[in-house]
C-alpha positions in Angstrom: 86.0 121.4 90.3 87.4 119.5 93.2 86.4 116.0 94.3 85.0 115.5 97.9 85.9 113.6 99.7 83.5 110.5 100.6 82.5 109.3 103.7 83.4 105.5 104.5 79.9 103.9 103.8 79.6 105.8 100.4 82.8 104.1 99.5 81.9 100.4 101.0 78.8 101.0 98.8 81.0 101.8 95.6 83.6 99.5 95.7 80.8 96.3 96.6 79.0 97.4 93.2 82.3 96.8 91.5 82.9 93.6 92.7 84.9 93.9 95.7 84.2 92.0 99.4 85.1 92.3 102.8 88.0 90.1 103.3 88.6 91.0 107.0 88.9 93.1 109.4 91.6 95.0 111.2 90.9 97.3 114.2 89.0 100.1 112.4 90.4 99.0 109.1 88.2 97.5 106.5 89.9 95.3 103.7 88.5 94.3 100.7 89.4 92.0 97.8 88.5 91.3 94.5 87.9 87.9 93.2 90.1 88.8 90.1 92.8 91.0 91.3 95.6 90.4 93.6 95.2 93.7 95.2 93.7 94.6 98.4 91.9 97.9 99.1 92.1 99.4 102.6 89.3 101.7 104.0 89.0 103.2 107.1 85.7 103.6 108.9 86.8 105.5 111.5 85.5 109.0 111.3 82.8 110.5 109.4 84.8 111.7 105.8 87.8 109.7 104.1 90.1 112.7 103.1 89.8 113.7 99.3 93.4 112.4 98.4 92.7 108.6 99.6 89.4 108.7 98.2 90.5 109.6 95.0 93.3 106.8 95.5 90.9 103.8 96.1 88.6 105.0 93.4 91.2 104.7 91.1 92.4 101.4 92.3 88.6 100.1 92.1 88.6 101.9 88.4 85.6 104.1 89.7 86.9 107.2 88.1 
């Protein structure tokens, strides 16, 4: 079964419930920290789906998957 791919609410919404917040923002570029990570996670709202591959990219960086 293939993943979908989400659009870039549905991913705000998952990646706030792990932890993560709006660090600033960059045209249509949302980024995101977490308090306990060094990483940044980049989404962009532009549009109304995220492709599947990114999607799957920044769940796994959030450790949604």
């Amino acid at each position: 079964m293939r993943m979908r791919g989400y659009s870039p609410r549905e991913l705000v919404n998952i990646i706030k419930k792990k932890g993560w917040s709006l660090s600033r923002v960059k045209g249509s570029h949302h980024i995101y920290q977490h308090p306990n990570k060094d990483k940044n996670i980049t989404i962009p709202m532009k549009g109304k789906e995220v492709s599947r591959p990114l999607s799957k990219r920044i769940l796994k960086e959030v450790e949604a998957l």
